[in-house]
C-alpha positions as a Markdown table, in Angstrom:
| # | Residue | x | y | z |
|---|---|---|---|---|
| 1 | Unk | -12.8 | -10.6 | -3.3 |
| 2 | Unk | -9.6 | -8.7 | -2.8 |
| 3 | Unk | -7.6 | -7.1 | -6.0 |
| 4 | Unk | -4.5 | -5.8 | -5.6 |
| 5 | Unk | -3.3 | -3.0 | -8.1 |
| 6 | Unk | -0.8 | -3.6 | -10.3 |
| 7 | Unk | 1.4 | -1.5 | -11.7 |
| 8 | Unk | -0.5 | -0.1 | -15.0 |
| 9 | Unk | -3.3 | 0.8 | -12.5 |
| 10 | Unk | -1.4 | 3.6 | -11.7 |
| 11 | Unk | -0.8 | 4.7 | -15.0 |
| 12 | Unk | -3.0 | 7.9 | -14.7 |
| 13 | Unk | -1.4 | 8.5 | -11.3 |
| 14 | Unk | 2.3 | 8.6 | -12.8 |
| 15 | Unk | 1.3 | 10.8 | -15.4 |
| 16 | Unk | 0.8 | 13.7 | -12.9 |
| 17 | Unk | 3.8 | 13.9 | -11.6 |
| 18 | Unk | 5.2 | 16.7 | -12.6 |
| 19 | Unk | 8.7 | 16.8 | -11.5 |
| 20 | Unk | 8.1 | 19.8 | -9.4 |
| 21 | Unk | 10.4 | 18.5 | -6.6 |
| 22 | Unk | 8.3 | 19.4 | -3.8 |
| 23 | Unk | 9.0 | 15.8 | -2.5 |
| 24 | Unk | 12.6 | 16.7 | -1.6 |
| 25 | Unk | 11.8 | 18.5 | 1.4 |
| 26 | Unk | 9.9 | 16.3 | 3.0 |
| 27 | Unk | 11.7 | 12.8 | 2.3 |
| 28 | Unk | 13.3 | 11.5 | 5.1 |
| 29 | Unk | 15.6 | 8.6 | 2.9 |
| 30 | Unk | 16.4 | 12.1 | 0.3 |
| 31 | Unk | 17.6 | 13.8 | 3.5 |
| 32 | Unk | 20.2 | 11.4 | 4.4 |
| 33 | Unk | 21.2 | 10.9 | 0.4 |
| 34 | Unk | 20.8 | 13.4 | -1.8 |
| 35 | Unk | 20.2 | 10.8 | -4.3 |
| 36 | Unk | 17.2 | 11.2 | -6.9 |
| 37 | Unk | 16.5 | 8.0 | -7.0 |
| 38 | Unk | 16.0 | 8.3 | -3.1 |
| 39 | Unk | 13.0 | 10.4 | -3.9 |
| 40 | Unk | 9.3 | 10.3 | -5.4 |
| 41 | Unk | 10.0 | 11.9 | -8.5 |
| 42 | Unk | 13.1 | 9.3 | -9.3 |
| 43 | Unk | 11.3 | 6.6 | -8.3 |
| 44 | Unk | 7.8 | 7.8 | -10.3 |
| 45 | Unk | 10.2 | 8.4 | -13.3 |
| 46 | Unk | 11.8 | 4.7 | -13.0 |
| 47 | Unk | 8.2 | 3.3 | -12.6 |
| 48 | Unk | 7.2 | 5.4 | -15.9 |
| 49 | Unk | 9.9 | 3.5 | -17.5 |
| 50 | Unk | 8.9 | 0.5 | -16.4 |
| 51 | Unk | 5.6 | 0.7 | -17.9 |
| 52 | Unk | 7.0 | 1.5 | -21.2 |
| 53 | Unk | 9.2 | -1.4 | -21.5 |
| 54 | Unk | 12.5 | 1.3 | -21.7 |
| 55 | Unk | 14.2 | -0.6 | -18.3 |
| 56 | Unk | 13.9 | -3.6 | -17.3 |
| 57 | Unk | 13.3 | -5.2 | -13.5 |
| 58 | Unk | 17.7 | -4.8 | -13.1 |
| 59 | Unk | 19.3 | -4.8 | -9.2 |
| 60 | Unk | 19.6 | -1.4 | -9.9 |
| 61 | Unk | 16.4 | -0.5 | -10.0 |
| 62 | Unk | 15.8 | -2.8 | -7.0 |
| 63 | Unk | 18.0 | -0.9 | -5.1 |
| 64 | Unk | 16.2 | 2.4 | -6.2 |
| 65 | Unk | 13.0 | 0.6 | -4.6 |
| 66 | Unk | 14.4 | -0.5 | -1.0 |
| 67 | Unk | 15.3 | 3.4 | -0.5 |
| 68 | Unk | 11.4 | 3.9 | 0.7 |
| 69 | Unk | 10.0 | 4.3 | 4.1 |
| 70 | Unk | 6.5 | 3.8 | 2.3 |
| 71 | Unk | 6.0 | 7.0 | 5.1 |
| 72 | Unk | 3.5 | 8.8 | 2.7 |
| 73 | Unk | 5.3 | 12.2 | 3.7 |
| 74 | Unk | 6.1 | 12.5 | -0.2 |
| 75 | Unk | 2.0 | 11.9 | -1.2 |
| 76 | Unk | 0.7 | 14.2 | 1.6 |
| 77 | Unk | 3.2 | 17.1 | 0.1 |
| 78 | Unk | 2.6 | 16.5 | -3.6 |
| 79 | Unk | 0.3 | 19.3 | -5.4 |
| 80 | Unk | -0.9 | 16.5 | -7.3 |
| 81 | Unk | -1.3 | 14.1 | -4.6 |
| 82 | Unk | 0.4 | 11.2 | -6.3 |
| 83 | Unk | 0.4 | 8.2 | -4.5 |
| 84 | Unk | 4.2 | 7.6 | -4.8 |
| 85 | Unk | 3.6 | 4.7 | -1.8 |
| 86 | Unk | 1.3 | 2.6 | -4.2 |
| 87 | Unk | 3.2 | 3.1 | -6.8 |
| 88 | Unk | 6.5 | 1.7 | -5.0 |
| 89 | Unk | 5.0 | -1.0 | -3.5 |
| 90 | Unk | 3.4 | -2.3 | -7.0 |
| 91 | Unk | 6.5 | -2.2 | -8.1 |
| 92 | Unk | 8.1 | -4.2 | -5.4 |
| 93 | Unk | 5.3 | -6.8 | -6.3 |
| 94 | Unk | 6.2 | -6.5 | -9.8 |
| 95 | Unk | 10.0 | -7.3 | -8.6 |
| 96 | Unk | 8.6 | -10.1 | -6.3 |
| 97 | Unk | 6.7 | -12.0 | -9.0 |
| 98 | Unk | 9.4 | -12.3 | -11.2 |
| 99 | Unk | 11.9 | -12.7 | -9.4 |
| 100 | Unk | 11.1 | -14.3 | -5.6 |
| 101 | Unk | 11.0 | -13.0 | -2.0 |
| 102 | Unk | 14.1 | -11.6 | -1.0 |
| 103 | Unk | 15.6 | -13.1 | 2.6 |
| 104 | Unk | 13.6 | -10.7 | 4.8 |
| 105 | Unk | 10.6 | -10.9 | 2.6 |
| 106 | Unk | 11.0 | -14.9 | 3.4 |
| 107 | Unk | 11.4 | -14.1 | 6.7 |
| 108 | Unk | 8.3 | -11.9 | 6.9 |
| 109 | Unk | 6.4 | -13.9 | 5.7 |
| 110 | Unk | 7.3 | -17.1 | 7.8 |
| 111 | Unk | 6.3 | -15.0 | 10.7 |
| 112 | Unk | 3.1 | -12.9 | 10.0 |
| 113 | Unk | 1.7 | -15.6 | 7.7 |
| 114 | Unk | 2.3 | -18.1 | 10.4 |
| 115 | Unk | 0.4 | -17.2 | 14.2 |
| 116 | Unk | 1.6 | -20.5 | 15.9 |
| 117 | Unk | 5.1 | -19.6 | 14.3 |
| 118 | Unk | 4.8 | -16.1 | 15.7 |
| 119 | Unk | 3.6 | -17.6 | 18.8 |
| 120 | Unk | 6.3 | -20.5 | 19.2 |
| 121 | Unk | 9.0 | -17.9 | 18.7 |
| 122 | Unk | 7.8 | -15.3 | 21.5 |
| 123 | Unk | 7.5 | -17.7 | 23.8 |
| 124 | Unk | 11.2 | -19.3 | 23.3 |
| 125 | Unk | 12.6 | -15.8 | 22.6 |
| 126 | Unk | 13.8 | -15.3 | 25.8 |
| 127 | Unk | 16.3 | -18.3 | 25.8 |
| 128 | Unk | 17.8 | -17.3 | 22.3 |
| 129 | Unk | 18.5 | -13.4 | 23.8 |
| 130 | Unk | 21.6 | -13.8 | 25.5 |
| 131 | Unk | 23.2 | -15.0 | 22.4 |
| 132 | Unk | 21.7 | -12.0 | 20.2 |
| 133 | Unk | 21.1 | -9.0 | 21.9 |
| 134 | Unk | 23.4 | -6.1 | 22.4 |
| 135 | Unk | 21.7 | -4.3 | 25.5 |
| 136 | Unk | 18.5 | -6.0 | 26.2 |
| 137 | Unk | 18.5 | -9.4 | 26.8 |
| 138 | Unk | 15.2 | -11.0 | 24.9 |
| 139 | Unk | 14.4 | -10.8 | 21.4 |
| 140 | Unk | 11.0 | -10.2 | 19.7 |
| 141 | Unk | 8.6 | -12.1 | 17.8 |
| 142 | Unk | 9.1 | -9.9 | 15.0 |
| 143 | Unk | 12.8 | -10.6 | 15.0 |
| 144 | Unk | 13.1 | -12.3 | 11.1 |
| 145 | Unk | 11.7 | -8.0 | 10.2 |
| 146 | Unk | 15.5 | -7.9 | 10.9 |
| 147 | Unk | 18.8 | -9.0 | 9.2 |
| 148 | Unk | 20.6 | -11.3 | 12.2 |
| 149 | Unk | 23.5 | -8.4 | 11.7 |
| 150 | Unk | 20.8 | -5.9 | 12.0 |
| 151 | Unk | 19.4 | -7.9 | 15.5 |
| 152 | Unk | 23.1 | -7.6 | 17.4 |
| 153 | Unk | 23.2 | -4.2 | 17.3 |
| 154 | Unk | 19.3 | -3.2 | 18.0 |
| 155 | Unk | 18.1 | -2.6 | 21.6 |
| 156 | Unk | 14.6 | -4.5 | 21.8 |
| 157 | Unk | 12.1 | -4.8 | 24.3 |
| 158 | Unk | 11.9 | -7.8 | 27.0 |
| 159 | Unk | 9.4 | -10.0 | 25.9 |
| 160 | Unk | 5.9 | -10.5 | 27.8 |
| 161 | Unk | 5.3 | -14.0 | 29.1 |
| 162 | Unk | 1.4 | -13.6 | 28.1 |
| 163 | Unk | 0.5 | -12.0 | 24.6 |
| 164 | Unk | -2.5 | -9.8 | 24.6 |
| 165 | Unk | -4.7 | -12.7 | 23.7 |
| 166 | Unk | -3.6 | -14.4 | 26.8 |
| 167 | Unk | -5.2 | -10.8 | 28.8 |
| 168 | Unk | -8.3 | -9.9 | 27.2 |
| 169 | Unk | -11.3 | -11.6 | 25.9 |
| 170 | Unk | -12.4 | -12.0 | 23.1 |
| 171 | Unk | -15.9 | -10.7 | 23.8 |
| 172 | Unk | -16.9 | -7.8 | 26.9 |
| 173 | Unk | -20.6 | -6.9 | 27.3 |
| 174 | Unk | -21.1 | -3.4 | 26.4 |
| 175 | Unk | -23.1 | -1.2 | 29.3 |
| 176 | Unk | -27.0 | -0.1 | 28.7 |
| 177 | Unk | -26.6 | 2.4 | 25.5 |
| 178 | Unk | -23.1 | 1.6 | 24.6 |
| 179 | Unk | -21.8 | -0.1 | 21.1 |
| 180 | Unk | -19.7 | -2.1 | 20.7 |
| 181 | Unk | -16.5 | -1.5 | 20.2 |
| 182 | Unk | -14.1 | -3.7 | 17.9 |
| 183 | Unk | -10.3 | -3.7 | 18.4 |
| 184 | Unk | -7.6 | -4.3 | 15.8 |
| 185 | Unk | -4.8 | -5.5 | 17.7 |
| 186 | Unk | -1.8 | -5.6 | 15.0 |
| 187 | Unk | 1.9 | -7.7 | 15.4 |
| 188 | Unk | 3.6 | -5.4 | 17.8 |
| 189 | Unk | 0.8 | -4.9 | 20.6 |
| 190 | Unk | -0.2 | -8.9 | 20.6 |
| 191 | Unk | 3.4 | -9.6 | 21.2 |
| 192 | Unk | 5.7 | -7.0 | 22.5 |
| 193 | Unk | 3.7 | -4.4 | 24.4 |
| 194 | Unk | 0.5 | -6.3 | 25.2 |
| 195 | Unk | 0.0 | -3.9 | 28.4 |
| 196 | Unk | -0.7 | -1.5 | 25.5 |
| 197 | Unk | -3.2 | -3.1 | 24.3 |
| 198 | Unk | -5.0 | -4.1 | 27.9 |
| 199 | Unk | -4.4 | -0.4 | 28.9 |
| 200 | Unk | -7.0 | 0.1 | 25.7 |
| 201 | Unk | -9.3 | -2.4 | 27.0 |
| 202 | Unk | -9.2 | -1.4 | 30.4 |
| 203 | Unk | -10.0 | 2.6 | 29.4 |
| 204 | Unk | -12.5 | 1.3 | 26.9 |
| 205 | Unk | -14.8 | -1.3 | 29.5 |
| 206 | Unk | -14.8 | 1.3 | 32.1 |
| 207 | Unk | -16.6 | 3.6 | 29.9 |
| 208 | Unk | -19.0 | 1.3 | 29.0 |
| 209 | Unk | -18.0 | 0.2 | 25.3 |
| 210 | Unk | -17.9 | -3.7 | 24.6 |
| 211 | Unk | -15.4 | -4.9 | 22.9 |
| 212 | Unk | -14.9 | -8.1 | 20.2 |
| 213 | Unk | -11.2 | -8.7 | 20.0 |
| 214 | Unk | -11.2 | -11.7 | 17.1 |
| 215 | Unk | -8.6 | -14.3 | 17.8 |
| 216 | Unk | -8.8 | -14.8 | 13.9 |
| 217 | Unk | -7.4 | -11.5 | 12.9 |
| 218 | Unk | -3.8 | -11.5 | 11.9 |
| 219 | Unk | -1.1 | -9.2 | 11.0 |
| 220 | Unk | -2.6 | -5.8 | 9.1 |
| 221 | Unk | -0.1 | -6.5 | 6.2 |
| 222 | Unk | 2.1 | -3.4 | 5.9 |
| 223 | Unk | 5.4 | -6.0 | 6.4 |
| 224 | Unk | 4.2 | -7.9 | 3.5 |
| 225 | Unk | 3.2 | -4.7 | 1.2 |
| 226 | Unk | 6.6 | -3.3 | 2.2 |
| 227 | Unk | 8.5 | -6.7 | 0.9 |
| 228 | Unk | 6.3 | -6.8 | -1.7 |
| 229 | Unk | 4.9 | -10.4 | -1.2 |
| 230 | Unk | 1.3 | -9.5 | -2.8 |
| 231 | Unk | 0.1 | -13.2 | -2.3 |
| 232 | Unk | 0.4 | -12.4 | 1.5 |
| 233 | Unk | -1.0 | -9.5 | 1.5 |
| 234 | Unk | -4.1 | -10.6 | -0.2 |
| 235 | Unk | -4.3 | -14.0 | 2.2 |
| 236 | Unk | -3.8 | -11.7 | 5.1 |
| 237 | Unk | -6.5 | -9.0 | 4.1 |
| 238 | Unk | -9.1 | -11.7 | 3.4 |
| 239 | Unk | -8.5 | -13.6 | 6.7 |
| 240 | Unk | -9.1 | -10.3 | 8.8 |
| 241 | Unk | -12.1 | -9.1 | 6.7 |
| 242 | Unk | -13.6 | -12.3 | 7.8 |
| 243 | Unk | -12.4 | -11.9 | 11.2 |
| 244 | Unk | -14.2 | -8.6 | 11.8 |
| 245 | Unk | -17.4 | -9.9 | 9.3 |
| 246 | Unk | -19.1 | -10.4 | 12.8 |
| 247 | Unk | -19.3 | -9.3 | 16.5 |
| 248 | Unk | -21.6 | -6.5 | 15.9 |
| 249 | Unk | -18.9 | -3.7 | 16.3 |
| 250 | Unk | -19.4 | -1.4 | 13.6 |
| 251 | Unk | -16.3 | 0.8 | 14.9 |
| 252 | Unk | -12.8 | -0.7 | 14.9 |
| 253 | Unk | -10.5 | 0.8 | 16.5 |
| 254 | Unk | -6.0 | 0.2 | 16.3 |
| 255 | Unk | -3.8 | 1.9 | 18.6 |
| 256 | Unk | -0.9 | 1.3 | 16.2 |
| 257 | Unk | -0.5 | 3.9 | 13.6 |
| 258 | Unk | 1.0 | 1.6 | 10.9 |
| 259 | Unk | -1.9 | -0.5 | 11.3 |
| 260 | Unk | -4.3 | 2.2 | 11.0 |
| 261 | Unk | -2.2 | 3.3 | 7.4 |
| 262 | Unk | -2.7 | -0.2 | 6.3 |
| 263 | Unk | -6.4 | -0.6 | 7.1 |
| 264 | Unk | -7.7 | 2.4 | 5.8 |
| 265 | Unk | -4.9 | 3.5 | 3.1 |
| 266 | Unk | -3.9 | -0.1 | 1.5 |
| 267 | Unk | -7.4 | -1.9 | 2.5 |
| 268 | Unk | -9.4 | 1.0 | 0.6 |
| 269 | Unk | -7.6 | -0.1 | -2.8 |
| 270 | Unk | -8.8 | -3.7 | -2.6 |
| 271 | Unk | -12.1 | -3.4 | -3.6 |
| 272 | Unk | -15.8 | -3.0 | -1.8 |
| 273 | Unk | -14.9 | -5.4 | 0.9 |
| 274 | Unk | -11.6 | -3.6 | 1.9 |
| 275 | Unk | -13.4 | -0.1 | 1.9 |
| 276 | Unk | -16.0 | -1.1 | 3.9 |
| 277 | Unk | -13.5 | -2.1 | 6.6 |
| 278 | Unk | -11.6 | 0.9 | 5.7 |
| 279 | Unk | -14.5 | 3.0 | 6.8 |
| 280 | Unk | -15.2 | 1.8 | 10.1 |
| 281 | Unk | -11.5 | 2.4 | 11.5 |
| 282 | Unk | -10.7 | 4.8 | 13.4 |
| 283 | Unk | -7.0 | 5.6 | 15.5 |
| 284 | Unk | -7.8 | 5.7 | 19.0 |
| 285 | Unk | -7.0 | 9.3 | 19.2 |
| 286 | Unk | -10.0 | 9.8 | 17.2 |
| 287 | Unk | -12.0 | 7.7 | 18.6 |
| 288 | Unk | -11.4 | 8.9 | 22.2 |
| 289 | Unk | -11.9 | 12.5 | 20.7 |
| 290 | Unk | -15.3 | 11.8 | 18.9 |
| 291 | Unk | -16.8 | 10.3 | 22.1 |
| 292 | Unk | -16.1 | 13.3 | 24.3 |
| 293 | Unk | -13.2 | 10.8 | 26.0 |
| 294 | Unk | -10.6 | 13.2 | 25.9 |
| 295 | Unk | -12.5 | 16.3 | 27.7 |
| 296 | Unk | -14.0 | 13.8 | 30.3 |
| 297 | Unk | -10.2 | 12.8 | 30.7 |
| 298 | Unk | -9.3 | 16.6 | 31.4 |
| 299 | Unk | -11.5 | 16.7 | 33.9 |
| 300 | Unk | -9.1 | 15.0 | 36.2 |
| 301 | Unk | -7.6 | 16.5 | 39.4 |
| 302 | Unk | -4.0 | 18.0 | 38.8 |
| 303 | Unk | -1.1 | 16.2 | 40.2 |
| 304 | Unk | 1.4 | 17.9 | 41.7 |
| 305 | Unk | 4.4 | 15.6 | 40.3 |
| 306 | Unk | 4.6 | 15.6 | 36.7 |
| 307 | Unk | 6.6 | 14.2 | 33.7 |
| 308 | Unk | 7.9 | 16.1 | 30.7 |
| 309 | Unk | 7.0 | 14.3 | 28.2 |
| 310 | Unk | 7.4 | 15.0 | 24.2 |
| 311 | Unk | 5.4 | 13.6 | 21.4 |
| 312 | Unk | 6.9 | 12.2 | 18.3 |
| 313 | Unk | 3.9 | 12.0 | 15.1 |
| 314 | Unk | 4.0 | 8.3 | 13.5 |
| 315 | Unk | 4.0 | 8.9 | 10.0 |
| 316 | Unk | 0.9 | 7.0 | 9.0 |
| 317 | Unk | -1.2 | 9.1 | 12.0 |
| 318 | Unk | 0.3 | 12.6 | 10.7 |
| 319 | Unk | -0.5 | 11.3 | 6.8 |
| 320 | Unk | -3.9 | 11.1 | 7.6 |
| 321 | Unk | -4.3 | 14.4 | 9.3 |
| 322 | Unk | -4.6 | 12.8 | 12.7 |
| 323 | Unk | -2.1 | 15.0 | 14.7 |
| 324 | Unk | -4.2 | 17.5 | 17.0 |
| 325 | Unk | -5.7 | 14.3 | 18.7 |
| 326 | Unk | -3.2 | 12.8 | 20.3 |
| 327 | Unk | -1.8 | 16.2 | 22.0 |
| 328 | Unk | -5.2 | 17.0 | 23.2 |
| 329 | Unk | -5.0 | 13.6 | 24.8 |
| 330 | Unk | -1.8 | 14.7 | 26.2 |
| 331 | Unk | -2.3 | 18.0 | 27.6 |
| 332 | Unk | -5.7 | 16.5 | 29.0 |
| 333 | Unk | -3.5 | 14.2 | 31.6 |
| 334 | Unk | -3.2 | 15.4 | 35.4 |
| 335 | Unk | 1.0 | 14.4 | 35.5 |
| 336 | Unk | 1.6 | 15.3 | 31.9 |
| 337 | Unk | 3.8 | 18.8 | 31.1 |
| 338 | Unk | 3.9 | 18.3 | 27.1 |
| 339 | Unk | 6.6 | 20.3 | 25.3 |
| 340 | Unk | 7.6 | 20.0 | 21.4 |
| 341 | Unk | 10.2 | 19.1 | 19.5 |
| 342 | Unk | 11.8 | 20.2 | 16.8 |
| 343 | Unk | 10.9 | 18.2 | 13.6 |
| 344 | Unk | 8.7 | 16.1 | 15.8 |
| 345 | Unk | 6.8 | 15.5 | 12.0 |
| 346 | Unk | 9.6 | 13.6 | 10.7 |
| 347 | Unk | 10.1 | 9.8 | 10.4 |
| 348 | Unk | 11.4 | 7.6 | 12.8 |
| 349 | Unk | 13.1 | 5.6 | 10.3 |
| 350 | Unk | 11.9 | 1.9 | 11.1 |
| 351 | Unk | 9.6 | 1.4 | 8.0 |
| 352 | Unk | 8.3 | -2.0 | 8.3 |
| 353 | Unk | 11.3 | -4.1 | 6.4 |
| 354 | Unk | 13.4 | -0.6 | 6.2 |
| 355 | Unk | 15.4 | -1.1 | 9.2 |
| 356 | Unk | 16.1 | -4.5 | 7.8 |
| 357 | Unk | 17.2 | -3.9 | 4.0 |
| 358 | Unk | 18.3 | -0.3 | 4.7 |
| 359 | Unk | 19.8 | -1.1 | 8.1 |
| 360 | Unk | 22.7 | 2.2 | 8.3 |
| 361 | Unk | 20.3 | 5.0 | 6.9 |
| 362 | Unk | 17.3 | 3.6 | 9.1 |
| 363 | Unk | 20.2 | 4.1 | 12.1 |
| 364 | Unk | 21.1 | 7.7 | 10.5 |
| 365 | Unk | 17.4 | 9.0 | 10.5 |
| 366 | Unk | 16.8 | 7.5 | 13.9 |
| 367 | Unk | 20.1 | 9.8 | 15.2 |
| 368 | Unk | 18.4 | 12.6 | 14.1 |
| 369 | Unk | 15.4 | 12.2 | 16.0 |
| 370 | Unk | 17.1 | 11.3 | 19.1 |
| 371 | Unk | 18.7 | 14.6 | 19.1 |
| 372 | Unk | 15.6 | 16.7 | 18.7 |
| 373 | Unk | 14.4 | 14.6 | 21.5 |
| 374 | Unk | 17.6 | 15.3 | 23.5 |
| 375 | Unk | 17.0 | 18.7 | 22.9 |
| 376 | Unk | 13.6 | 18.9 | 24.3 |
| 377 | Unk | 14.6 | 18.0 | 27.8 |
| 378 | Unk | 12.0 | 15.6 | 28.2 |
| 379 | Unk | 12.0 | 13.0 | 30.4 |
| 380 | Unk | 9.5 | 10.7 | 27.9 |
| 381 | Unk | 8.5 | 10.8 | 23.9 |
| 382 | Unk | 5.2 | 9.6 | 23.4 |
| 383 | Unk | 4.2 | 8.4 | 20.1 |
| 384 | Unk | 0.8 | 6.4 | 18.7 |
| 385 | Unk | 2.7 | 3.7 | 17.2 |
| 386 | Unk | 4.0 | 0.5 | 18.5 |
| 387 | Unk | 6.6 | 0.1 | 15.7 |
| 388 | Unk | 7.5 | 3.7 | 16.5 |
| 389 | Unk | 8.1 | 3.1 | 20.3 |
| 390 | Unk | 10.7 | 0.1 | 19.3 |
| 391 | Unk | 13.0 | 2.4 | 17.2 |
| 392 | Unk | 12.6 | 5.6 | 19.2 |
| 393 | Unk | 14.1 | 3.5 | 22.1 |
| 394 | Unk | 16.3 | 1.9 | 19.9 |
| 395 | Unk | 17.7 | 5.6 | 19.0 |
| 396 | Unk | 18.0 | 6.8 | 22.5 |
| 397 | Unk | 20.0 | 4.3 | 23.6 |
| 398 | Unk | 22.6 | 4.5 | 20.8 |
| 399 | Unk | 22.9 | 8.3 | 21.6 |
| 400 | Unk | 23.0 | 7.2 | 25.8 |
| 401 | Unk | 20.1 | 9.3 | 26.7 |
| 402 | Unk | 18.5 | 8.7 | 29.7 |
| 403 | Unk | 15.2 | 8.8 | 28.2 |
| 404 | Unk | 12.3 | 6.3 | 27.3 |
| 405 | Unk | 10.0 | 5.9 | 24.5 |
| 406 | Unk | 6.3 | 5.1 | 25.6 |
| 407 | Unk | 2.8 | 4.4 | 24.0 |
| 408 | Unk | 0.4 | 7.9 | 24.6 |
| 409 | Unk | -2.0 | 4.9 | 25.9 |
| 410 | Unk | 0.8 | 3.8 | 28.7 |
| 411 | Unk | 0.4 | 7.5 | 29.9 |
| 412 | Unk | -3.9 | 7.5 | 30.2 |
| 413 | Unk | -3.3 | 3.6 | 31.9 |
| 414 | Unk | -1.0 | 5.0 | 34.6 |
| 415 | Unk | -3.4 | 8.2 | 34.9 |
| 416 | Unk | -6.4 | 7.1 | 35.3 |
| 417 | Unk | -5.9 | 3.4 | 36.9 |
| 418 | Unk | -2.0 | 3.8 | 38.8 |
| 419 | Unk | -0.4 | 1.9 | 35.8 |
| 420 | Unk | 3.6 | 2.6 | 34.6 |
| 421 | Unk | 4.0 | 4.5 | 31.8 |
């Protein structure tokens, strides 16, 4: 049975803040601001409030909670590791429950509480683009994340006429002495980069893993933890812990970061059932490092064109420590030249709903990144996130570089099987 904390649950956890401000540096919403209510300490001391009946559930204090990436950058920093993204998104719940979804929480939940919804609006997006779009002309699947203002000035990527459930089974026989291998799938890799998620498949099957893709599993649940529609969030956790109950794969693996922060960050807090699906995730990063992928990868013959190519560290891989991975995986493929950025560690600035409630400062903190990308000279940024991938392309084109934003996995697909990154 999934439980969702509420706020007095982190009662203990409030108490050890202790204002030290180390959360300053390393909040990308604080950076753009300079507002305390912008950071974890402001928004731990409002909570605290909260909890003593001293403030009530006021737009002010609403508007203190949309200024959160739920990044995790502030909890990874903290001396006292206090889990400022909880606590906020309690709180949002709190604001929910009294007081009703806001219009993109409506919206979010239309779509990732509804797959034949989802579904009916990939497949018509591309008639509705022309009409919306500023550069590209299709619209996403995941369009109601975003304000319609927000939607005319975004680029967005063309949609796929066949969703990843349209390209891959749901079951693959695994080879003599192979597991296998499950595969969370999330939102963005059904429905707007699909080849990302066949690429996965594809590198996967030829090393002899099976793989059980549910069609049952649905959306991981960060949009709805970031709106803070709790009722969602439970109905979704429930539906894709019964999803992965069977098909024998003890390992799951995501290749969207956000995912990944949901399942094993959010899941582990909603009791036995959601740690137990916690524990068998793993990025692919990892998993393609654990199995000795990675080196077998390197092993390939140099080629004598290469790409520059940058990587940019999604927030919910770097929060978890997974950041050495998906360079090795890099600097292990024969076309790759991998150079770094500066401040390649800080957010994007999509943050699920963010983009949508916060729409100017998600643009500012995306500017920023597209100029330590500019900087690089690199001809690609690879990243481990899906979500990632949409507002990294998003942010080079409003700065006009000529420059594109692509899945580390789009990179192995064209290596080892002649694919386009």
């Amino acid at each position: 049975m999934v439980h969702l904390k509420d706020l007095a649950d982190y009662a203990d956890q409030i108490s050890q803040c202790v204002c030290c401000g180390a959360c300053q540096a390393h909040c990308p919403v604080y950076r753009e601001t300079l507002g305390e209510g912008s950071v974890a300490r402001g928004k731990i001391a409002l909570a605290a409030s909260v909890l003593a009946g001293e403030i009530g559930l006021e737009p002010r204090l609403t508007e203190e909670l949309s200024l959160c990436l739920l990044c995790g950058s502030c909890v990874a920093k903290c001396p006292n590791r206090v889990e400022t993204d909880g606590i906020v998104a309690a709180l949002r719940r709190r604001v929910t429950d009294e007081q009703g979804l806001s219009t993109v929480g409506r919206g979010v939940a239309a779509l990732t509480g509804s797959k034949p919804l989802l579904r009916g609006l990939v497949r018509g997006a591309g008639l509705l683009a022309p009409l919306v779009f500023k550069h590209i002309p299709t619209t996403s699947g995941l369009r109601l994340r975003f304000a319609p203002a927000v939607l005319r000035e975004r680029t967005l990527p063309p949609i796929p006429a066949r969703n990843l459930f349209d390209r891959v089974p749901e079951h693959s026989m695994a080879a003599a002495g192979r597991p296998t291998i499950g595969l969370f799938a999330g939102c963005a890799i059904t429905y707007l980069y699909p080849q990302v998620g066949e690429g996965l498949a594809r590198l996967l099957t030829s090393f002899g893993y099976g793989l059980f893709l549910p069609r049952s599993q649905g959306c991981c649940g960060m949009p709805a933890l970031s709106s803070g529609n709790g009722a969602l969030l439970t109905e979704l956790a429930e539906a894709n812990l019964a999803a992965f109950a069977e098909g024998g794969a003890e390992t799951i693996v995501t290749a969207c970061a956000s995912c990944g922060g949901a399942l094993t960050g959010h899941y582990a807090d909603l009791g036995e059932d959601g740690r137990g699906l916690a524990d068998r995730i793993l990025d692919i990063h990892q998993f393609l490092d654990r199995e000795g992928l990675i080196a077998r990868i390197a092993e390939l013959p140099g080629q004598a064109e290469r790409i520059r190519v940058t990587y940019h560290d999604p927030c919910h891989l770097r929060t978890r420590g997974i950041t050495r991975e998906p360079r090795a995986l890099l600097r292990a493929l024969p076309q790759v030249d991998l150079v770094e950025m500066d401040e390649a560690a800080s957010c994007c600035g999509l943050g699920g709903t963010f983009a949508a409630t916060q729409a100017e400062l998600s643009r500012r903190i995306g500017d920023r990144k597209a100029a330590a990308i500019a900087a690089s000279g690199a001809e690609l940024v690879a990243t481990g996130c899906p979500g990632c991938v949409l507002q990294l392309q998003d942010s080079i084109d409003r700065a006009g570089l000529r420059v594109r934003a692509v899945h580390t996995l789009d990179l192995v697909d064209q290596a080892l099987y002649g694919g386009h990154a």
